[in-house]
N, C-alpha and C positions, 0 to 999 in steps of 0.2 A: 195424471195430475196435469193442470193445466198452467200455460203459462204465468196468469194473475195469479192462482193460487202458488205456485211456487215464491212469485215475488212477493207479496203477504210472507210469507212463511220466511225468508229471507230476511225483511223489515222486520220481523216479531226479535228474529233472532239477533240480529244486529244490535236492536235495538237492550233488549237483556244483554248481551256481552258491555255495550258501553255501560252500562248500571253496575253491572260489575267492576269493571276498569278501574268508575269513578268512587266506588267502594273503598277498593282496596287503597287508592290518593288518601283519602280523609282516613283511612283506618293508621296509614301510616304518621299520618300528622299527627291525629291523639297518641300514637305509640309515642312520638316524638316527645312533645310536648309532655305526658306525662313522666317519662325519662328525665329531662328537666326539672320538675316540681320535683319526685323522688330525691336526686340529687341536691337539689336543695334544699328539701329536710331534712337531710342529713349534714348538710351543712351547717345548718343552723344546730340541731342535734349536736354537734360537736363543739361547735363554741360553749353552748348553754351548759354540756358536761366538761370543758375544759373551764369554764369560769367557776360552776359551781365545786371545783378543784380544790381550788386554790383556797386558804385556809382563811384570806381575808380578800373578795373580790374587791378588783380596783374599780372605787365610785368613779361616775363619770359616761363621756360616750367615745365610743372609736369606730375604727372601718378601716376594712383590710378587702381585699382582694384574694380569697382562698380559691381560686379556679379561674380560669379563661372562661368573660360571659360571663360570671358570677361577681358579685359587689356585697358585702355582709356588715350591716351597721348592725352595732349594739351598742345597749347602758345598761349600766348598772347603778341602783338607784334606792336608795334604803326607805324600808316601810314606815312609814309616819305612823301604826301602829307600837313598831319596838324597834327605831332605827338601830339599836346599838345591836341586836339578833338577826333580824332578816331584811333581807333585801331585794326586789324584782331584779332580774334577770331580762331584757326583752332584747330579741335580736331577728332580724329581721334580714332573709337574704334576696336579694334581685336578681332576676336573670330574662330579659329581654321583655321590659314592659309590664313583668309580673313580680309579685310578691310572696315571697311567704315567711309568715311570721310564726315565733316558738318563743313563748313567754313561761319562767322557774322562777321559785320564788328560793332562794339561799338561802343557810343560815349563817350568822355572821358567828366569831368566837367571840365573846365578851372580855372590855377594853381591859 
């Protein structure tokens, strides 16, 4: 094997390990990132079943702070259909630039 052919073979090699390197960067960042989202539907998930709890949700909107990096707005907001039965549920949590939203629809008890 001659010199040039060993440095070709070298450069080939070099060159697939950094493709890999830069692989495994971005594979860690969608892991990331999707660890995030998860965590926030679940957070959202939790409000949407702790409102639809409660035997009369409170109309209106609020926002709380359920985690570090996470911000959770909701409202609750009754159907123009059958205000006095049901009600939208939309809540909505953040977490670095992104969003994710989980919209229930409640039923109310009658007044």
């Amino acid at each position: 094997m001659s010199l040039l052919e060993t440095l070709i073979a070298s450069a080939i090699l070099a060159t697939g390990l950094l493709s890999l390197a830069q692989l495994l960067g971005v594979a860690t960042t969608a892991t990331a990132a999707a660890g995030r989202a998860t965590h926030a539907a679940l957070l959202a998930s939790q409000k949407v079943e702790e409102l639809r709890a409660c035997p009369s949700p409170p109309i209106g909107q609020s926002a709380d702070v359920p985690a570090p990096g996470y911000t959770r707005d909701w409202s609750v907001v009754p159907l123009p259909s059958d205000p006095d039965h049901l009600a939208l549920i939309d809540v909505v949590v953040r977490v670095q630039r992104t969003a994710t939203r989980m919209v229930a629809v409640a039923t109310r008890p009658a007044p």
